[in-house]
TORVEXTI-298533 format. One line per 4 residues: number of its first residue (from 0); their letters; for each residue z, y, x of C-alpha. Coordinates in steps of 0.02 Angstrom, whole numbers. Each point is the difference from the previous one (the first is absolute). Example, Ala and Ser with C-alpha at 12.3 -4.5 7.8 and 13.67 -1.06 7.14 Angstrom:
2
0> AS> 390,-225,615; -33,172,69 $
//
This chain:
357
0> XXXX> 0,0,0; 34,110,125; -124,46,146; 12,78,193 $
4> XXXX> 174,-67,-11; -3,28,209; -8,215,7; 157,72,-14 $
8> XXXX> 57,166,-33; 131,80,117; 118,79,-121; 144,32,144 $
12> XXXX> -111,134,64; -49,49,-161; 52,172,37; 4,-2,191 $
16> XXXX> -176,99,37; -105,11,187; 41,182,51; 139,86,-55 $
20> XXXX> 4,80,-167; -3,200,87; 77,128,-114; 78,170,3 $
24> XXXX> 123,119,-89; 67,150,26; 195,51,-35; 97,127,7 $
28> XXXX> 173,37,140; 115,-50,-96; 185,-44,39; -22,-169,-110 $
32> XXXX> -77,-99,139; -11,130,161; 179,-38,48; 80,26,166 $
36> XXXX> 63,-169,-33; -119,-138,100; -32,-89,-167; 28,60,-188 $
40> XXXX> -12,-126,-138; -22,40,-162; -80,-34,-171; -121,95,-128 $
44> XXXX> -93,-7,-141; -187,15,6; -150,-22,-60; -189,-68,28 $
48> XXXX> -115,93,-83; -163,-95,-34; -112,157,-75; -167,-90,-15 $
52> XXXX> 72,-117,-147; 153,120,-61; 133,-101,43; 153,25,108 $
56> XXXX> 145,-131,44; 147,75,19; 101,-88,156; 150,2,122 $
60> XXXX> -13,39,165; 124,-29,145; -46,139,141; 35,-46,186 $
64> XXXX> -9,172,121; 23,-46,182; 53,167,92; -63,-70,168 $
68> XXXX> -173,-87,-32; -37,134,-154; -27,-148,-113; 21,-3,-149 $
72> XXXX> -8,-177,-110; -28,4,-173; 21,-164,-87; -45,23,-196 $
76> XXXX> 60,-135,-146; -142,-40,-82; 100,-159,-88; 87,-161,35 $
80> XXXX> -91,-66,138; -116,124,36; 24,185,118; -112,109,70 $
84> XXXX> 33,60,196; -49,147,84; 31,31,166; -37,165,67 $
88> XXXX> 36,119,142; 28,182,-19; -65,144,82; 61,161,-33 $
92> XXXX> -113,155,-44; 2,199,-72; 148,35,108; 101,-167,-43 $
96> XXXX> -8,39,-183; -94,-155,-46; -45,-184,68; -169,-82,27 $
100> XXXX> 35,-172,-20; -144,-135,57; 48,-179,-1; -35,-181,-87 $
104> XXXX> 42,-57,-167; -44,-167,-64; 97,-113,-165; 125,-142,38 $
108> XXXX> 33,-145,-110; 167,-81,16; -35,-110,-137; -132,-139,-47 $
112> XXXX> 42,21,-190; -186,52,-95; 95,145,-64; 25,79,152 $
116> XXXX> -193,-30,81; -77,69,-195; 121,168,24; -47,14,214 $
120> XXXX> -191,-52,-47; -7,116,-123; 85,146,92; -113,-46,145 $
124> XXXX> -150,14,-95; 32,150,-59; 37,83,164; -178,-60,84 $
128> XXXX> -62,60,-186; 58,173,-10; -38,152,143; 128,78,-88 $
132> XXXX> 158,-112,0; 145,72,73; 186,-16,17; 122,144,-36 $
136> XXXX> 178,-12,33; 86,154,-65; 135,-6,83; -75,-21,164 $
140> XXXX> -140,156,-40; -107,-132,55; -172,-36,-84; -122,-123,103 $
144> XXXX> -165,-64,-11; -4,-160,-59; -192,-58,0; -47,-188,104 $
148> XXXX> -195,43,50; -45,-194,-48; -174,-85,-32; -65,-49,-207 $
152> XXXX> 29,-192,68; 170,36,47; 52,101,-164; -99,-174,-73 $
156> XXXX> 122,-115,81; 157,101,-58; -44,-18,-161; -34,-172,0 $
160> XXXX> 153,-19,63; 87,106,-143; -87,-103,-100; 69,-179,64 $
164> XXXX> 167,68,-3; -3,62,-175; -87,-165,-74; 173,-75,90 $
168> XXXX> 110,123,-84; -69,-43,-143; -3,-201,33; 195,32,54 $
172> XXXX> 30,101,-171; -82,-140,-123; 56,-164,59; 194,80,78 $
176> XXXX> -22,-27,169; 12,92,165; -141,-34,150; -20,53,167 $
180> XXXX> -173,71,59; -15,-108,180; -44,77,141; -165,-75,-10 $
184> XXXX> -90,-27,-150; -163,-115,-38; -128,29,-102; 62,-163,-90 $
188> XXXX> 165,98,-28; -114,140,-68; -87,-84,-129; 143,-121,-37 $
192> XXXX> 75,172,-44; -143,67,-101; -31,-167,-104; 231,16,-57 $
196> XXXX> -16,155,-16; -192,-1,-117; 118,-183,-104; 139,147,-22 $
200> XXXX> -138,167,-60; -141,-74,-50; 22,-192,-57; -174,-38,-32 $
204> XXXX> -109,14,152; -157,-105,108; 70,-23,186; -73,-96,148 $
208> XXXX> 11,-190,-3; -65,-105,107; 63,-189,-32; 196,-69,-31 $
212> XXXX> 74,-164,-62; 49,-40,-181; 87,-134,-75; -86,-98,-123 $
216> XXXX> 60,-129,-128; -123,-127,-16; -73,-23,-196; -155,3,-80 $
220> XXXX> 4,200,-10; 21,37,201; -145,-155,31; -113,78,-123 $
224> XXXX> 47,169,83; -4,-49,194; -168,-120,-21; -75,179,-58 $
228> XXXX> 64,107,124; -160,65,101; 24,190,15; -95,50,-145 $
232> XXXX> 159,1,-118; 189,80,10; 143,-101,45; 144,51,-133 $
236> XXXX> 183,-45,33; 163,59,-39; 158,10,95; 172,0,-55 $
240> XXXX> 78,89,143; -111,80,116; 62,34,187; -46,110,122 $
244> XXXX> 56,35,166; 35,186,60; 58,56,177; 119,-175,-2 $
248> XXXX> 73,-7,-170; -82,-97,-154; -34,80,-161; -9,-51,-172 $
252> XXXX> -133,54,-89; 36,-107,-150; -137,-57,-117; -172,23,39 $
256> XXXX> -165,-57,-43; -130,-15,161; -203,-6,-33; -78,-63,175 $
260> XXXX> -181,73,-35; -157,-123,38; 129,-149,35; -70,-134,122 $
264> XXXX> 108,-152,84; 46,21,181; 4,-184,30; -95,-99,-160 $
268> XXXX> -13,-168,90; 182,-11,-6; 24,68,-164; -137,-126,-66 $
272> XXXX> 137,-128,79; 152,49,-107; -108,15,-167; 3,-193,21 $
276> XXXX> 162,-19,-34; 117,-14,-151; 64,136,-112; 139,88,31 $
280> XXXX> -18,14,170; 2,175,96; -92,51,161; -64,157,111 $
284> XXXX> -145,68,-21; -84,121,114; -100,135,-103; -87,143,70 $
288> XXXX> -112,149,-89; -191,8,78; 33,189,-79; 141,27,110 $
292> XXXX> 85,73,-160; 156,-55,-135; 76,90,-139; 178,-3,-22 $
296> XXXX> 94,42,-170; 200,14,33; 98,7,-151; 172,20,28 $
300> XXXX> 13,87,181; 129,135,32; -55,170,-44; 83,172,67 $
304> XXXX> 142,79,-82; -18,157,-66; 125,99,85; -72,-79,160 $
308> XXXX> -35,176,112; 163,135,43; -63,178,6; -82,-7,191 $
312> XXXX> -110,-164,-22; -49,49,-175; -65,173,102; -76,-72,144 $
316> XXXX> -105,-108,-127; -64,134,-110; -81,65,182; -118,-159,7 $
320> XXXX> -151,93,-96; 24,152,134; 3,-102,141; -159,-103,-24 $
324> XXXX> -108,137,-45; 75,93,169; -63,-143,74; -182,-11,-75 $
328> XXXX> -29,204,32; 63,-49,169; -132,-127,18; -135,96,-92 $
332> XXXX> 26,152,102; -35,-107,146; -130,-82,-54; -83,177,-64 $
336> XXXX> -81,21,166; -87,-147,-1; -74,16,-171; -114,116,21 $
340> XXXX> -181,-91,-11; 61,-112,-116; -49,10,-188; 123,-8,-146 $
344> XXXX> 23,-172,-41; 29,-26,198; 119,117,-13; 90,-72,-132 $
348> XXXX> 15,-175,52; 51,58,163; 158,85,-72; 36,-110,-123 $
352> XXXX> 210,25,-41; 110,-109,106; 91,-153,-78; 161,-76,57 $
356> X> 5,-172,-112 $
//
């Protein structure tokens, strides 16, 4: 069911980039972290400011000044699991009334919980996104640019990523359990995702099949059925409880009727075998689709609850719509260049609105 099952996708460096995210911010002296001390600690409240999409997360920030290097360290809360770093060095200007500060700022995840990689995915996306994302921290004066210069297939892979780590929210909100995204994940971990999370939204759907085993009690029903099986009719067979395996844990998907499309037997000399013998008697058979395609109908899987979201998730997901169409004007813009001698139904194929499912 599930191909390419050898490329995996490196999600401990999921935010770890080549070079250096370079940004800068300006502040002004003040006494709240210029301290003759060597190092003042203390904490604010802030705020990242995302203008592009209207939308601004208000955070906490712990502020680091280090008297003797001119560092300052600010390490923002974006949620459980998740903080944003930026480590800059100041330089004062206009007569030591303010600080240039010029340094590296990057997101850390501390946890491997889906929630926090949606909420750092998201935020990250939004940063390579917007030229005008910023950070003010009042009570610091200090307001710094915020904008990761990043590529259209980098944004791409951050939101493919938000997306994986949302469908396992969601998987974790429906069926009551908690997962941890590995540090590596497959692409059979992808789709195993995908096809929970499609039983969970979507319950009807076609998905990739390629050939599996199925029990068969032997009457005059499955030898009618099996001495006709040759890929030009649909295999139809219901399953009480339907498991599936997700990032080491089994889940139930209860009841569910599976349609193998164009059915054919893997093995029909041995089959022709076991139709020899007496009723009653049950046996594998191997059945794979020349179409490459089944249906599956699930009945009674776990749906989400409605109260599933708190305030920040619900927000981050009501940016989806804003951050896929940055991402096609990204790659549109680009492409703009290249357009030129082409005519317009050239044109619009080769812009044709990206899809992540």
């Amino acid at each position: 069911m599930i191909p390419d099952q050898g490329v995996f996708r490196n999600m401990t460096e999921t935010f770890v980039f080549p070079e250096p995210n370079l940004v800068r911010g300006v502040s002004e002296i003040k006494g709240s972290f210029v301290s003759p001390a060597k190092n003042v600690v203390q904490d604010f409240t802030g705020e990242l400011m995302f203008p592009a999409v209207d939308y601004s997360l208000p955070v906490l920030v712990e502020s680091t000044w280090s008297l003797e290097e001119h560092r300052l360290i600010l390490r923002v809360e974006l949620d459980e699991g998740a903080t944003f770093e930026w480590q800059m060095i100041g330089k004062p200007v206009d007569k030591g009334t303010k600080v240039i500060l010029e340094g590296t700022a990057g997101i850390n995840l501390v946890s491997p919980r889906p929630r926090a990689h949606y909420i750092a995915a998201t935020i990250q996306s939004l940063l390579m996104m917007d030229e005008s994302s910023v950070l003010r921290v009042n009570g610091l004066g200090f307001h710094g640019d915020m904008h990761f210069a990043s590529s259209p297939k980098m944004l791409s892979d951050f939101l493919r990523r938000r997306q994986i780590a949302y469908r396992l929210m969601e998987i974790e909100k429906a069926f009551k359990r908690e997962f941890a995204i590995p540090p590596q994940i497959s692409n059979e971990d992808v789709a195993n995702i995908d096809f929970v999370y499609r039983s969970v939204t979507d319950r009807v759907f076609s998905w990739p099949f390629y050939e599996d085993s199925f029990e068969i009690l032997l009457n005059d029903r499955s030898r009618k059925l099996l001495t006709e099986m040759d890929g030009k009719h649909a295999f139809e067979i219901e399953v009480g409880n339907f498991q599936q395996a997700l990032l080491g844990r089994m889940l139930n998907l209860s009841r569910t009727k599976m349609t193998v499309q164009n059915a054919a037997l893997v093995n029909p000399e041995e089959v022709e075998r076991e139709l020899q013998k007496l009723d009653g008697y049950s046996f594998p058979v191997f059945i794979k689709s020349l179409s490459g395609l089944a249906d599956y109908q699930f009945f009674d899987a776990p749906g989400l609850p409605d109260d599933a979201w708190d305030k920040l998730v619900a927000e981050l997901i009501e940016l989806d719509e804003k951050l896929i169409n940055s991402l096609f004007k990204t790659v549109n813009d680009l492409a703009a260049g290249s357009l030129a001698d082409l005519t317009d139904e050239e044109k619009s194929e080769a812009t044709i609105r990206p899809q992540f499912d």
